[in-house]
Each structure stands twice: as structure tokens, then as C-alpha cells.
PAMAR-35042 format. One record per residue (C-alpha): x, y, z; residue number from 1. Coordinates in steps of 0.5 Angstrom, whole numbers, plus 500, padded with zeros to 3 digits. Layout:
<kolke xx="X" yy="Y" zz="Z" i="NUM"/>
...
END
This chain:
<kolke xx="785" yy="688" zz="471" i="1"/>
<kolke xx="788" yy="694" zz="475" i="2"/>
<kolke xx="782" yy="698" zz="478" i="3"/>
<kolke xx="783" yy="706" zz="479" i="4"/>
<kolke xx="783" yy="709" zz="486" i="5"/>
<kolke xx="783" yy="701" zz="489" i="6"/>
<kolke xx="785" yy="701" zz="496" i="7"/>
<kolke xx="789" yy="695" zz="499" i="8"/>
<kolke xx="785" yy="692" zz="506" i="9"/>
<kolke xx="791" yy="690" zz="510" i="10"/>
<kolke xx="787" yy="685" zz="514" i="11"/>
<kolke xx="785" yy="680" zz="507" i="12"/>
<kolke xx="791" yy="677" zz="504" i="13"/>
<kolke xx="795" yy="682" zz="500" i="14"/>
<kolke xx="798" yy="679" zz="494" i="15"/>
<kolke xx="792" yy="678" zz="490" i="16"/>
<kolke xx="791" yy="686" zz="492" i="17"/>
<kolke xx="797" yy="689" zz="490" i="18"/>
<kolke xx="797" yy="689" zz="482" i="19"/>
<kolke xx="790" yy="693" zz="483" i="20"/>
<kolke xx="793" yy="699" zz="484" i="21"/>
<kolke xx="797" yy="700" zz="478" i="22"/>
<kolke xx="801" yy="705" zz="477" i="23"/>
<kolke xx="800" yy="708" zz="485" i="24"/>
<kolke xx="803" yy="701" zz="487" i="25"/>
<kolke xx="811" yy="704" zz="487" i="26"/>
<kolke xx="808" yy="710" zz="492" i="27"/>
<kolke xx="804" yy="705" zz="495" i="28"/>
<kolke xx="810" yy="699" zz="496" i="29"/>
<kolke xx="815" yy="704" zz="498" i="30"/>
<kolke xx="811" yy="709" zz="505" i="31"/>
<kolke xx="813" yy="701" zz="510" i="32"/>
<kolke xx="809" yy="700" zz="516" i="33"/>
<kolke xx="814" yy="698" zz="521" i="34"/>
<kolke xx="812" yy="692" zz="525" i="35"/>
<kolke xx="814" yy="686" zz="527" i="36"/>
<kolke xx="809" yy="682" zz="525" i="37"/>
<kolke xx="808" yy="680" zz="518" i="38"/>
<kolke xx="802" yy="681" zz="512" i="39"/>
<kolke xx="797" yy="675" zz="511" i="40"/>
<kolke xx="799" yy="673" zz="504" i="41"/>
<kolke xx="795" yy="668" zz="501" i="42"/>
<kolke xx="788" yy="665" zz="504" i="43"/>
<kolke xx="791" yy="658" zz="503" i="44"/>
<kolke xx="795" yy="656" zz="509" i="45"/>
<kolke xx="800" yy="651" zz="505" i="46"/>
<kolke xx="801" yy="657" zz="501" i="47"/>
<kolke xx="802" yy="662" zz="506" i="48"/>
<kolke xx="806" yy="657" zz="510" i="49"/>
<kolke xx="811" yy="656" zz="505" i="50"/>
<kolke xx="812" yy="664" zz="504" i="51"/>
<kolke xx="814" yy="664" zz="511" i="52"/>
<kolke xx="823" yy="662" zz="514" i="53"/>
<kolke xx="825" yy="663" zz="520" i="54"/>
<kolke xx="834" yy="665" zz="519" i="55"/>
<kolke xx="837" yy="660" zz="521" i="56"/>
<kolke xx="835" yy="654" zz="515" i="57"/>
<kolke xx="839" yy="658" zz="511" i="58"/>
<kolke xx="846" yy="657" zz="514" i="59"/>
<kolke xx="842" yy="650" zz="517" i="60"/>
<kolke xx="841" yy="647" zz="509" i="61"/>
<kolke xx="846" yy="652" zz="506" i="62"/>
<kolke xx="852" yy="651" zz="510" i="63"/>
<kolke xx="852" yy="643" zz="508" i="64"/>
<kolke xx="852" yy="644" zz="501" i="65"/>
<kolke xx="857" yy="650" zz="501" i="66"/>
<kolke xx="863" yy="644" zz="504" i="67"/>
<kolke xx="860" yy="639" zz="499" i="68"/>
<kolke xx="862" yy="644" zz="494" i="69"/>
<kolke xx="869" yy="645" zz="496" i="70"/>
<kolke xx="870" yy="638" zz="497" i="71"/>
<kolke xx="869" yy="636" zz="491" i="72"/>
<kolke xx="874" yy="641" zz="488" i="73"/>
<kolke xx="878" yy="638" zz="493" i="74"/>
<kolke xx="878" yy="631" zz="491" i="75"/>
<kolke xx="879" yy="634" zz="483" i="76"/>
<kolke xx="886" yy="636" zz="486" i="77"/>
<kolke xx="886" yy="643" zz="489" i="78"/>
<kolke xx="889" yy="644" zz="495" i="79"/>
<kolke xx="887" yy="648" zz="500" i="80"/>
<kolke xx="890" yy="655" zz="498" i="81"/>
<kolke xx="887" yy="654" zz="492" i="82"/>
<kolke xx="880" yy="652" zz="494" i="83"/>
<kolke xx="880" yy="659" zz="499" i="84"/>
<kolke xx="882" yy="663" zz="494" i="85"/>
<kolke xx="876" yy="660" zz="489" i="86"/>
<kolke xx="871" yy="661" zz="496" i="87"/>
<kolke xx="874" yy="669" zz="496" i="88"/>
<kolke xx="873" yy="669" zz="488" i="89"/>
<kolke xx="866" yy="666" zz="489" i="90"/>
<kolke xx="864" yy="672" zz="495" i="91"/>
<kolke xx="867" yy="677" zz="491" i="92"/>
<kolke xx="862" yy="675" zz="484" i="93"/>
<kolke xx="856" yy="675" zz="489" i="94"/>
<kolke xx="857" yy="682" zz="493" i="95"/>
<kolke xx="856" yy="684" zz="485" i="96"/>
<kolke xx="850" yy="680" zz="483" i="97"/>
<kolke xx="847" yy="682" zz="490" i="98"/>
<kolke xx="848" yy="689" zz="487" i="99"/>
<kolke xx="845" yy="688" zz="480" i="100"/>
<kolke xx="840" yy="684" zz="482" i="101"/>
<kolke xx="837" yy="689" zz="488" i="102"/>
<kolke xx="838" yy="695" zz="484" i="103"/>
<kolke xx="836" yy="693" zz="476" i="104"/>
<kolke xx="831" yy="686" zz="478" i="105"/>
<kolke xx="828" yy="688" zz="486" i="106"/>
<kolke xx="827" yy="696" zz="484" i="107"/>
<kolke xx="825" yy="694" zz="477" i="108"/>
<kolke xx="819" yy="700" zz="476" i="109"/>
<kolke xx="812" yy="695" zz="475" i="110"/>
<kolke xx="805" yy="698" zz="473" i="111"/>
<kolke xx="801" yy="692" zz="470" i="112"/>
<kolke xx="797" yy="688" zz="475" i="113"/>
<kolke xx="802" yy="681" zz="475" i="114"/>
<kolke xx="809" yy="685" zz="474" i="115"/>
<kolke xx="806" yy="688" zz="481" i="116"/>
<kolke xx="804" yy="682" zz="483" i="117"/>
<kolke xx="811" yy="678" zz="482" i="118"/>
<kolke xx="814" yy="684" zz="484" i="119"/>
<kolke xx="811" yy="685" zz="490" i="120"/>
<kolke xx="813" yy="677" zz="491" i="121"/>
<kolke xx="819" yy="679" zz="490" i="122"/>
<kolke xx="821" yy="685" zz="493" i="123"/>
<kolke xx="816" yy="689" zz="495" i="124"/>
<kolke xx="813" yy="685" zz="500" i="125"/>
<kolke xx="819" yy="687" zz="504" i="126"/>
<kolke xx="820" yy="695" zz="503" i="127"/>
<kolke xx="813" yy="695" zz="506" i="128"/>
<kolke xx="814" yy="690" zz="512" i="129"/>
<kolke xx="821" yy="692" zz="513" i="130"/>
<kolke xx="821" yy="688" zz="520" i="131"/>
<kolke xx="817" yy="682" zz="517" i="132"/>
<kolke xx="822" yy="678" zz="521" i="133"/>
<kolke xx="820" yy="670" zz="517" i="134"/>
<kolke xx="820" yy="674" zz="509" i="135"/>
<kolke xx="827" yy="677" zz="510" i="136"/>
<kolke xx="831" yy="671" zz="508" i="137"/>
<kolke xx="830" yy="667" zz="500" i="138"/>
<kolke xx="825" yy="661" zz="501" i="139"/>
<kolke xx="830" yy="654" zz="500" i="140"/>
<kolke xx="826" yy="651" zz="495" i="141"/>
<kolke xx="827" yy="658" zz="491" i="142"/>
<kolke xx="835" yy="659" zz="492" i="143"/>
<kolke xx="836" yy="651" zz="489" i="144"/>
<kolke xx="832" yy="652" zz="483" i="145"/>
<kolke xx="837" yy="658" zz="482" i="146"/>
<kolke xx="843" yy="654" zz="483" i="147"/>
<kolke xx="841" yy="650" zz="477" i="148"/>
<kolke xx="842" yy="656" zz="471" i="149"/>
<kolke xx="849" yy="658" zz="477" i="150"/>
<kolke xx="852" yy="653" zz="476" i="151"/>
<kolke xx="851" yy="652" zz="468" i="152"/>
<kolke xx="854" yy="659" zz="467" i="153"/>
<kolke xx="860" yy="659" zz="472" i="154"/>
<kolke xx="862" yy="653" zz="468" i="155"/>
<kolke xx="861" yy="657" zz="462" i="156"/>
<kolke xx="868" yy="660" zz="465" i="157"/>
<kolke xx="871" yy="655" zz="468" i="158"/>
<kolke xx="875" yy="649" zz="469" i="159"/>
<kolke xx="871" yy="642" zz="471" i="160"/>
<kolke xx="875" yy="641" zz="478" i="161"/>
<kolke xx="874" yy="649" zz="480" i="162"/>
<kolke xx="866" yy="650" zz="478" i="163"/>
<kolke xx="864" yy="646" zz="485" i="164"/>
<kolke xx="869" yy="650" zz="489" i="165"/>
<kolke xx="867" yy="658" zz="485" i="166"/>
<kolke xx="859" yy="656" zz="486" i="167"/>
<kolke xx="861" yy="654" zz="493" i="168"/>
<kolke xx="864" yy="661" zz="494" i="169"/>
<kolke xx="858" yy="665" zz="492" i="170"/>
<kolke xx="853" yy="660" zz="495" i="171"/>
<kolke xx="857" yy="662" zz="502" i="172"/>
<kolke xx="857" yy="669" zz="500" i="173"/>
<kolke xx="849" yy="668" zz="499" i="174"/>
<kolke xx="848" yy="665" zz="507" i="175"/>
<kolke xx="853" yy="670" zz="509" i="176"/>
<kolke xx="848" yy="676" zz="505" i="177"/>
<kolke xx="842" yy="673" zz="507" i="178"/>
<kolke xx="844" yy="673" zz="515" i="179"/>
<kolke xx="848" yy="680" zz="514" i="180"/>
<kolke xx="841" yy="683" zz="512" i="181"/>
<kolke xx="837" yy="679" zz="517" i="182"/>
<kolke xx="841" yy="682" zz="523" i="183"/>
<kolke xx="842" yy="689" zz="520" i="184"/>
<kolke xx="834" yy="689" zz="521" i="185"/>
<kolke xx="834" yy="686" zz="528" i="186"/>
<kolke xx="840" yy="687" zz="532" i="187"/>
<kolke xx="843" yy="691" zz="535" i="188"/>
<kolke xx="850" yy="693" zz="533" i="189"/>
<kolke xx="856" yy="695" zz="538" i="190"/>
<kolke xx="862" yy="696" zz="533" i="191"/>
<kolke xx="863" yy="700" zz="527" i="192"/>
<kolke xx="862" yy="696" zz="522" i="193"/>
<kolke xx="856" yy="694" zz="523" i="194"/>
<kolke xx="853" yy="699" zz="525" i="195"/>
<kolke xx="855" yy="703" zz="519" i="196"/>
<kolke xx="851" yy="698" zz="514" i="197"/>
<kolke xx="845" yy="698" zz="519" i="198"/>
<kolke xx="845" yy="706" zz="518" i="199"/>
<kolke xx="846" yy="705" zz="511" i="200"/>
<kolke xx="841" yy="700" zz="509" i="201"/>
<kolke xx="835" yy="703" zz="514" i="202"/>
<kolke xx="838" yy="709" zz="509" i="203"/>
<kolke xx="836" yy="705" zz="502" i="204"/>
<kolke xx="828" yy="703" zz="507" i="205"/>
<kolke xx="827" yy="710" zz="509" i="206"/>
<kolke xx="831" yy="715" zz="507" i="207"/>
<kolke xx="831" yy="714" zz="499" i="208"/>
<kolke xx="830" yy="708" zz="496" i="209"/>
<kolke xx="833" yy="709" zz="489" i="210"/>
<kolke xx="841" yy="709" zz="491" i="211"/>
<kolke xx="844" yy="704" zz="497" i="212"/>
<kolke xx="843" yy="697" zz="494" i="213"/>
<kolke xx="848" yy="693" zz="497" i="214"/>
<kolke xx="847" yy="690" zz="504" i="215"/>
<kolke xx="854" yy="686" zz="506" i="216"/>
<kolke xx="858" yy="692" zz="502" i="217"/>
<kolke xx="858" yy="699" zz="499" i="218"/>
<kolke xx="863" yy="697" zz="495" i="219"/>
<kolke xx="859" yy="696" zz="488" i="220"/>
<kolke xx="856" yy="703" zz="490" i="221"/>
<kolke xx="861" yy="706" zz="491" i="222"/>
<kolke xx="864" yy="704" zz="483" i="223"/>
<kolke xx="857" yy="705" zz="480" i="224"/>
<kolke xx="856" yy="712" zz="484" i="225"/>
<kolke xx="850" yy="710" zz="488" i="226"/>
<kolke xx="852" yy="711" zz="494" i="227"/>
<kolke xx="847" yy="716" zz="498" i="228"/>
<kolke xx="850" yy="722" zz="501" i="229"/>
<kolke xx="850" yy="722" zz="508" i="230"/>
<kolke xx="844" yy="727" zz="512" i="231"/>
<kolke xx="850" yy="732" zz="514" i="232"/>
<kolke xx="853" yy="732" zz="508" i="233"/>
<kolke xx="846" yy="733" zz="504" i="234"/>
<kolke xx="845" yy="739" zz="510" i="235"/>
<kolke xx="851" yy="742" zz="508" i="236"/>
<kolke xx="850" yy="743" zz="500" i="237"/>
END
């Protein structure tokens, strides 16, 4: 049940807070409060420990399977050519399922109590505490439940022997999307490149949250027409 003019209490675990503010939860989601330490979630220590990851499980679990992955269509007879070019096809389709995923699943508008509460799970969480440093990353237990649908959909489209190498190179792609926006919270680019991604997600956090889904690329959003101008350009008009 959503309750009119409800008000979160920061200090209480906030997950089963955020579906009573109905249709204020999208305004409410997007103003973030930066700070390094994080939001209670649950009351229960269990549950609450598990939402938590630190970065470098990721390529830790992730990296393994990705070479097991490729192995496999190694041993089914593929070369070595053939298995980077499956990698590099594999990156490619997840720079595109991490665009439509950001922009048509994560910013999905919710104002019922429970399509609050999971998008907050989901993403919301991560628009208001930005910095959270152990909610940035994809909790394992949920990137293998994921794995399952993956691999039965790529299978749909391709051969027995170059499933395994295709999964294995948009699994790569996720580790390299998952550490890629960690560091675009918390490091200190020098280069040009990366200090143009940092712009330009910060950009989607606190500037306008409706354009700049991609995090490892801008490509998608330059094909889709949603990347945001920039401020001098914006000026300029």
C-alpha cells in the first residue's frame, strides 16, 4: 500500500521504505546523496550482507569461467583467430544489452509499492548513493542465474562449438562493463579516454538522468540519438 506524502528514514533500512512513496519515488530516487558509505538495506544481517560486493570478485569468479568458456570451443576445433573474433562478437552484443538494459529495464518509470521496491533493488538504489562503493557491481549469485536464459538464447543463433566461445565473450564484456563503471566512480583518470567516460556517466547521475545509458561506450547512444549534449553546447543554443 502506498502512503501519501510518506517520508523515508534514512536511518532504518530503506528497502522496505521506498514503495511507500508512490508516485514521489522517481523524484525522490534521482536527487543522490553522495557519500561513500552506503544505506542499511535490510534489518536482517544475512540478507543485508549478501546485497554487499566488493570489485574484485568479479574478474575473481567471472574471469575463470570466461576462459573455460573459450576452451570449450577451443576443444570443439576452433582456432585461436576464431575464438578472438567470437570474444570481440561477444563484447560487441553486450555494449548493446548493457544499453538496453540501462535505458529500458534500470530507468523503467514504477509507482506502485513492489515496481518501487524491486526498482530500487535494481537500480535505484544505485542513482541515490552513487558512491556506494559495495552496491556498484552485479551480485555473483545473480549474474549465474542470468547465465542460464544467455546461453539458451545465444544457442538459438549459433553453432554447438561457438556458443561457449560467444557466451564467454559477453561474459568478458560484463567483467570489463562492471569494473569500467566502478572505476569511472572512484578513480582518478589521467587519459583522455577515460576521463571522457567519467564526464560523461557522472553527466547521466547529476546533470539528466534520461540520456547517456551506456557506461564502457557511447556508441549505442550515439546510433539511438541519446547521447547529451555537452554544457558549452547547451550554452551555445
Amino acid at each position: 500500500m502506498v502512503v501519501k506524502d510518506y517520508t523515508v528514514d534514512l536511518n532504518k533500512p530503506l528497502v522496505f521504505q521506498v514503495g511507500h512513496l508512490g508516485e514521489s519515488y522517481q523524484e525522490w530516487v534521482h536527487q543522490p546523496i553522495v557519500s561513500e558509505e552506503g544505506p542499511r538495506f535490510f534489518e536482517n544481517d544475512v540478507v543485508e550482507f549478501l546485497t554487499r560486493n566488493d570489485w574484485w570478485v568479479i574478474p575473481l569468479i567471472w574471469f575463470p569461467v570466461v576462459c573455460w568458456f573459450e576452451s570449450m570451443s577451443f576443444r570443439m576445433g576452433h582456432d585461436l583467430p576464431q575464438i578472438a573474433l567470437m570474444i570481440v562478437t561477444g563484447i560487441f552484443i553486450w555494449t548493446l544489452m548493457e544499453y538496453t538494459l540501462h535505458r529500458f529495464l534500470f530507468h523503467i518509470n514504477t509507482k506502485s509499492y513492489w515496481t518501487n521496491t524491486l526498482h530500487y533493488l535494481l537500480h535505484g538504489c544505485h542513482h541515490k548513493h552513487p558512491q556506494d562503493g559495495l552496491r556498484l557491481v552485479f551480485p555473483p549469485a545473480a549474474t549465474a542465474i542470468l547465465l542460464v536464459p544467455l546461453w539458451n538464447l545465444v544457442k538459438l543463433a549459433a553453432t554447438p562449438s561457438t556458443t561457449p566461445g560467444l557466451v564467454g565473450g559477453g561474459l568478458f564484456g560484463y567483467v570489463l562493463y562492471d569494473m569500467t563503471h566502478y572505476y569511472l566512480h572512484h578513480g582518478q583518470p589521467t587519459s583522455e579516454v577515460p576521463r571522457y567516460l567519467k564526464r560523461y556517466h557522472l553527466n547521466h547521475h547529476f546533470r539528466i538522468q534520461t540520456m547517456g545509458f551506456g557506461i564502457t561506450s557511447s556508441l549505442w547512444d550515439r546510433v539511438f540519438g541519446t547521447l547529451p549534449v555537452s554544457k558549452s553546447a547547451a550554452k551555445s543554443r
